[in-house]
N, CA, C and O of each residue as an XYZ file, in Angstrom:
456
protein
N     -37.047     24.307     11.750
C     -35.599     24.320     11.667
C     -35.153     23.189     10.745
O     -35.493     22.038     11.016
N     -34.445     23.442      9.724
C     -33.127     22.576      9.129
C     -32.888     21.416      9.421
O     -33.031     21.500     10.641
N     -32.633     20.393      9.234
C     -32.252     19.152     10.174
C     -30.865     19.111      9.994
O     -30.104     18.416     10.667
N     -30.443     20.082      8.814
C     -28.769     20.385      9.329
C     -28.162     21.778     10.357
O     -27.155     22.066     11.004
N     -29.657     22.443      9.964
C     -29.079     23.901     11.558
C     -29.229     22.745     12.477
O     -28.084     22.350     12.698
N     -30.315     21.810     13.294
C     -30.512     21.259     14.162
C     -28.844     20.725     14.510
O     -28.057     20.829     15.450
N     -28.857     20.245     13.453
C     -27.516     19.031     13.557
C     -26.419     20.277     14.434
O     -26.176     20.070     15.623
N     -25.821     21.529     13.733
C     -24.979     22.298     14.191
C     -25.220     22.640     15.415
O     -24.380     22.535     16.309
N     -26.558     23.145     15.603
C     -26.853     23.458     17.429
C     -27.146     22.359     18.513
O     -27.387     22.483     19.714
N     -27.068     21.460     17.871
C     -26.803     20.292     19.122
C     -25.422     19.980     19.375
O     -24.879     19.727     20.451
N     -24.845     20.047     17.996
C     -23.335     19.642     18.232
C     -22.598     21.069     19.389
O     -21.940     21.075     20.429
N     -23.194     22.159     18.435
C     -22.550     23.532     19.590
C     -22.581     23.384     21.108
O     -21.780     23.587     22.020
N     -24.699     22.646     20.932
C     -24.553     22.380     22.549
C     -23.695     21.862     23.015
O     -22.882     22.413     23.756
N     -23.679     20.236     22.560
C     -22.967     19.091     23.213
C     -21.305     19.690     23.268
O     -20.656     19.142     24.159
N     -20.625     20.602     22.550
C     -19.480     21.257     22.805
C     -19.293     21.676     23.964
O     -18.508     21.145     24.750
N     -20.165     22.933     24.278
C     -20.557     23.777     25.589
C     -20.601     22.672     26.843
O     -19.819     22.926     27.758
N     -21.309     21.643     26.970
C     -21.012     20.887     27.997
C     -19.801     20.161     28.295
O     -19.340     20.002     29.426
N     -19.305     19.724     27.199
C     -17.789     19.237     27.055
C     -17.012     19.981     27.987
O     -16.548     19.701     29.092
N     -16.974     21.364     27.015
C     -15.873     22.827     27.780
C     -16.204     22.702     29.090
O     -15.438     22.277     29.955
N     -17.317     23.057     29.262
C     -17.669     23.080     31.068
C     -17.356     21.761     31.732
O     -17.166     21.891     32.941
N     -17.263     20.699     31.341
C     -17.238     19.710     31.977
C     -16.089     19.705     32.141
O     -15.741     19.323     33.259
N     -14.725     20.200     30.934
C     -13.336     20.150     31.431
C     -12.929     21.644     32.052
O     -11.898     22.104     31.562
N     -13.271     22.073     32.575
C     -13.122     23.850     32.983
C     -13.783     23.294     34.578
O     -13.377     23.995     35.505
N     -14.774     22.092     35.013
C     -15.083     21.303     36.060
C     -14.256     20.402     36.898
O     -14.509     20.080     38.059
N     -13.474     20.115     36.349
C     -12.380     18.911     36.351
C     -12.179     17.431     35.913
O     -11.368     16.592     36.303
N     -13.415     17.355     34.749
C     -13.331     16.336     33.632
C     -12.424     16.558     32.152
O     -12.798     16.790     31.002
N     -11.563     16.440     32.539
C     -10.349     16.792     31.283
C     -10.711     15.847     30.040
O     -10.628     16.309     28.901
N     -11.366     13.688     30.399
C     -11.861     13.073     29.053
C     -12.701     13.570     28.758
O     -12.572     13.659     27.537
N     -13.970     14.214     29.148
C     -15.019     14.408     28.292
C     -15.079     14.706     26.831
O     -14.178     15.485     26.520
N     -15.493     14.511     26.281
C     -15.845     14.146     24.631
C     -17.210     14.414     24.158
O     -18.221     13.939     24.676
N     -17.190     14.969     23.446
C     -18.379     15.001     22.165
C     -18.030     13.106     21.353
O     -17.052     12.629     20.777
N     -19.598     12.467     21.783
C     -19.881     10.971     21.176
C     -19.984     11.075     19.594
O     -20.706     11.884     19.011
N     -19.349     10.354     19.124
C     -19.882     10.244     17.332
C     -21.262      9.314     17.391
O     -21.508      8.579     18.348
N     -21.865      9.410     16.581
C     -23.175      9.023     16.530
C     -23.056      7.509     15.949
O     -22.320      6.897     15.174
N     -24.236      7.239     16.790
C     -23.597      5.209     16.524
C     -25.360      4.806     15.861
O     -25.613      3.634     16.143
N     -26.243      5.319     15.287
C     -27.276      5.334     15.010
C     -28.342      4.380     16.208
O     -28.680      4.700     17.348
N     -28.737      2.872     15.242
C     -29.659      2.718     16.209
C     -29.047      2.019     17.733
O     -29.847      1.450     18.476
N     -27.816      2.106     18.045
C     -27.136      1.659     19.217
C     -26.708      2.841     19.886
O     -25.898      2.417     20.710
N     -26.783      4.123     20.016
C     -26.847      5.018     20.425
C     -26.388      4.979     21.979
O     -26.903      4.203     22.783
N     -25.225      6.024     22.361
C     -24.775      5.618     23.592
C     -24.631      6.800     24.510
O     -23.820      6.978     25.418
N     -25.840      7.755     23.961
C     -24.992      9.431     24.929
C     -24.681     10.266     23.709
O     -24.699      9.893     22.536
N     -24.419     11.349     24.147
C     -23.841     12.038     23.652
C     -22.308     12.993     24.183
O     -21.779     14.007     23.727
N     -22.005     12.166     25.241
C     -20.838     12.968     26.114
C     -19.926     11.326     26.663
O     -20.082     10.477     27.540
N     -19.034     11.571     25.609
C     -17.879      9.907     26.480
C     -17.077     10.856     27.759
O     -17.207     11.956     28.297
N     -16.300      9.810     27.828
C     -15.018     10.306     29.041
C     -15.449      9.912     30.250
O     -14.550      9.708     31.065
N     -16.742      9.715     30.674
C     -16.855     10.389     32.114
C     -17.157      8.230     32.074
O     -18.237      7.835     31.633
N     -16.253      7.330     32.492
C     -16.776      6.069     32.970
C     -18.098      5.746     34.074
O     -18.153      6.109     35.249
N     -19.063      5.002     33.357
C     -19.940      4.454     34.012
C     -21.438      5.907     34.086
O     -22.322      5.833     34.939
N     -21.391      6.935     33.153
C     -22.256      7.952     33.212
C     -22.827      7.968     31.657
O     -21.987      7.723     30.791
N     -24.135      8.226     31.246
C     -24.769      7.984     29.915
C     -24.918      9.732     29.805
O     -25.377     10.164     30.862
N     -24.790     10.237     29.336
C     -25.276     11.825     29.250
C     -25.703     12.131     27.841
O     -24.893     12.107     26.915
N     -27.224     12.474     27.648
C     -27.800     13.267     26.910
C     -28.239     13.999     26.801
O     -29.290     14.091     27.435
N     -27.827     15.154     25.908
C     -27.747     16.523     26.107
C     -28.972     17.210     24.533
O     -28.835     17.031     23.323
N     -29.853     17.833     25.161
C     -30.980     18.565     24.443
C     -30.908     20.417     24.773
O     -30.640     21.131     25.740
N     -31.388     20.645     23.101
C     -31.347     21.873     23.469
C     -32.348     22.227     22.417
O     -32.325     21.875     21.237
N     -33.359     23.087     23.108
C     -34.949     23.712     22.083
C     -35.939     24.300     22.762
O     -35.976     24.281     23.992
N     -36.806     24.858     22.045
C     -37.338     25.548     22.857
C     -38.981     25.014     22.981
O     -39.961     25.759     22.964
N     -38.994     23.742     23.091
C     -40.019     22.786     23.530
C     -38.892     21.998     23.995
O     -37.750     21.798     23.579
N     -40.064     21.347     25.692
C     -39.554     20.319     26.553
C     -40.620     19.082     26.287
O     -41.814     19.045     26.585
N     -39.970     18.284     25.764
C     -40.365     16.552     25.888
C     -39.572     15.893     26.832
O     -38.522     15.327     26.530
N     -39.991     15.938     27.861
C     -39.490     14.945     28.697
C     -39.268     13.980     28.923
O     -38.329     13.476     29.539
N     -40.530     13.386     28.216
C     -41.103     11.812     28.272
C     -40.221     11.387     27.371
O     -39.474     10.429     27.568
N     -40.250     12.123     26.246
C     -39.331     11.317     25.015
C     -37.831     11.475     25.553
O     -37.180     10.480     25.873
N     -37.449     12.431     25.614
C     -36.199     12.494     26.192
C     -35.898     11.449     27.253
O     -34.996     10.642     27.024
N     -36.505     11.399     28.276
C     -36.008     10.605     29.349
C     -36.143      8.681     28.769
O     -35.428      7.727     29.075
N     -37.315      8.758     27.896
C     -37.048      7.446     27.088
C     -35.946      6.941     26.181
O     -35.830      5.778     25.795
N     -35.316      7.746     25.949
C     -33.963      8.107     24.583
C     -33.050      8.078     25.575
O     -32.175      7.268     25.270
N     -32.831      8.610     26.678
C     -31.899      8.191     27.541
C     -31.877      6.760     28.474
O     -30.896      6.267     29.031
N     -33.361      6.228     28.460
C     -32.908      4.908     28.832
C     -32.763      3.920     27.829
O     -32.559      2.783     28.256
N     -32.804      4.034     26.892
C     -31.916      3.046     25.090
C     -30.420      3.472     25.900
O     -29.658      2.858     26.646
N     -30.439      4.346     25.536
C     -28.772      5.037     25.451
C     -28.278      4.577     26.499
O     -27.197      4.083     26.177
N     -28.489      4.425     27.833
C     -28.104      3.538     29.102
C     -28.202      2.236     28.846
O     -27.241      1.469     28.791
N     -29.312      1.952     28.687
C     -28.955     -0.230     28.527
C     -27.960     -0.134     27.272
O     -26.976     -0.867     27.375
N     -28.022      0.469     26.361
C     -27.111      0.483     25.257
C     -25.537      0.196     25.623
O     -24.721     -0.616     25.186
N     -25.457      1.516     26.901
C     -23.739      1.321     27.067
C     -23.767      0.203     28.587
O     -22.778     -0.477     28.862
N     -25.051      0.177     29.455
C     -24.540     -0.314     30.778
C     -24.093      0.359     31.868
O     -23.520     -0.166     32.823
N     -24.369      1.614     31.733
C     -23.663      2.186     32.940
C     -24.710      2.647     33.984
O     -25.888      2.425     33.704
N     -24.431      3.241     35.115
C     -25.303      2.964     35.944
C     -25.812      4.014     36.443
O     -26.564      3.932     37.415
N     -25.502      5.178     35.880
C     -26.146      6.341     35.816
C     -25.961      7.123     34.551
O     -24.989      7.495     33.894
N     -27.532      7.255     34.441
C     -27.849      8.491     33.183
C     -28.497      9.605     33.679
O     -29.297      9.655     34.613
N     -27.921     10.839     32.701
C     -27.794     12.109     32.963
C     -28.470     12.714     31.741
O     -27.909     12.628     30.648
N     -29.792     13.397     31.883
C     -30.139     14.142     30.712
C     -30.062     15.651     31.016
O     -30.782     16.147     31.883
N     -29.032     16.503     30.171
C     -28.859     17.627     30.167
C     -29.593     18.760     28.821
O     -29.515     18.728     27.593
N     -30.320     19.728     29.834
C     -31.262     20.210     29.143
C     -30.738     22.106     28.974
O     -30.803     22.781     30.002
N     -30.369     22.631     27.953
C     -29.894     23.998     27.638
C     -31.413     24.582     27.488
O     -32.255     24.006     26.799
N     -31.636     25.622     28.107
C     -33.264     26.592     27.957
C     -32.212     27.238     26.615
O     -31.050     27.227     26.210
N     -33.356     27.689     26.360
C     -33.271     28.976     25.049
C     -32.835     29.913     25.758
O     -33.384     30.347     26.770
N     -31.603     30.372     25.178
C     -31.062     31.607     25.919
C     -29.992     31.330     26.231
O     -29.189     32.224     25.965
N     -29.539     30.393     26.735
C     -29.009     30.006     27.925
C     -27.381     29.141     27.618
O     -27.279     27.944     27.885
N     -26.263     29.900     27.067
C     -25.457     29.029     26.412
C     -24.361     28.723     27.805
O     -23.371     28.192     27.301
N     -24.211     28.810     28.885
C     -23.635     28.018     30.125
C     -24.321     27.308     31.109
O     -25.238     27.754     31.798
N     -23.746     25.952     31.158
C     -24.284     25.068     31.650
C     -24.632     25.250     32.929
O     -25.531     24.489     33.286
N     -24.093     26.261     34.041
C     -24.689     26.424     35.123
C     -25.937     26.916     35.456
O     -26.454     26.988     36.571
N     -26.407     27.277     34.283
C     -27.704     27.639     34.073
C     -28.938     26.714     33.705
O     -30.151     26.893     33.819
N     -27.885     25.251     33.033
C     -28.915     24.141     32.399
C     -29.531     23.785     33.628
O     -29.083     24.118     34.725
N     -31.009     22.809     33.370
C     -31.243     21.580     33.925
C     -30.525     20.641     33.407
O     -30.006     20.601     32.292
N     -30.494     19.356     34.836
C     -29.827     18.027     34.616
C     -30.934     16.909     35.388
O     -30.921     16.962     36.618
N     -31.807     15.989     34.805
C     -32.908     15.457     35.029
C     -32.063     14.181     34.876
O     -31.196     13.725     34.129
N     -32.787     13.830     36.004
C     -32.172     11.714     36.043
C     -34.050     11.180     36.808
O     -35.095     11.539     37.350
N     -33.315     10.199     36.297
C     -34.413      8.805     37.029
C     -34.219      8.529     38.019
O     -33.161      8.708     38.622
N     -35.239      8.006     38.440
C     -35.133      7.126     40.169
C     -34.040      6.291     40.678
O     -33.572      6.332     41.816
N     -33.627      5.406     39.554
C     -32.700      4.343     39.725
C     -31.282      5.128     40.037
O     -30.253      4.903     40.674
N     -31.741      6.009     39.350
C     -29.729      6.960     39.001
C     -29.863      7.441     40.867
O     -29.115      7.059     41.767
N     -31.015      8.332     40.978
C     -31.102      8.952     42.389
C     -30.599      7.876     43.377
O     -29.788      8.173     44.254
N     -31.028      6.766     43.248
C     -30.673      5.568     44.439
C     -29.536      5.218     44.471
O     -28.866      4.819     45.423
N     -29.071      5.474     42.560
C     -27.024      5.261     42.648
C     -26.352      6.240     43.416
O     -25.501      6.027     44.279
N     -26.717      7.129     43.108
C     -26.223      8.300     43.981
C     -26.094      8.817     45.023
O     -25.092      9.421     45.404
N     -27.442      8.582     45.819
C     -27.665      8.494     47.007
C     -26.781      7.180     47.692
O     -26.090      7.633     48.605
N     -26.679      6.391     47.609
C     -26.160      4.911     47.838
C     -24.447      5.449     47.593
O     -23.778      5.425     48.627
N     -23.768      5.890     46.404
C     -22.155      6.434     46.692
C     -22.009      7.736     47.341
O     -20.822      8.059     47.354
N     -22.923      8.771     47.990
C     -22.960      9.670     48.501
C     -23.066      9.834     49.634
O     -22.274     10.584     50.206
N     -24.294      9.046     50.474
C     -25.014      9.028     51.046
C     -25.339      7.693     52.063
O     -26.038      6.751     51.690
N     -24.615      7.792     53.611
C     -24.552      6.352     54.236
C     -25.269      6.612     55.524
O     -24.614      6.939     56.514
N     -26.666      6.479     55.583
C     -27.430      7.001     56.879
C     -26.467      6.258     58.379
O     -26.836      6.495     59.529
């Protein structure tokens, strides 16, 4: 693929999550402008959440979930969200959404009071 088709179908993705995210009841959500090597997400609006959003038809996880922790110490927030579109698959209720341990314990901890 192109590294400018790439460029268009990530941006399409990162759109598609936007829409859904305000059709959810996140009305800021945003498509991020690209900040190169300070990189912060790819989805603003949502305070204190890092979200990076992949879409292909190979899964790197490892790399991905590494690219999302830059992109977290980058902005500071205290949960990151990597959102993953399968091939096929252009609504997000259909994506995976993969987090780390640390995020699970944020979550669990504002959710969750044994």
């Amino acid at each position: 693929m192109k590294p400018s088709t790439a460029k268009r179908k990530g941006a399409a993705t990162e759109q598609l999550l936007v829409d859904w995210l305000h059709a959810n009841g996140y009305p800021h959500a945003e498509r991020r402008h690209l900040a190169g090597i300070a990189d912060r997400g790819d989805i603003a609006g949502l305070p204190g959440v890092t979200i990076e959003v992949k879409s292909g038809a190979r899964l790197d996880l490892a790399i991905w979930m590494a690219e999302l922790a830059t992109e977290q110490a980058n902005t500071g927030d205290p949960l990151a969200v990597l959102a993953i579109r399968p091939p096929g698959h252009p609504n997000p209720d259909d994506w995976y959404f993969q987090i780390d341990a640390p995020t699970l314990i944020a979550l669990l901890r504002a959710w969750y009071r044994p």
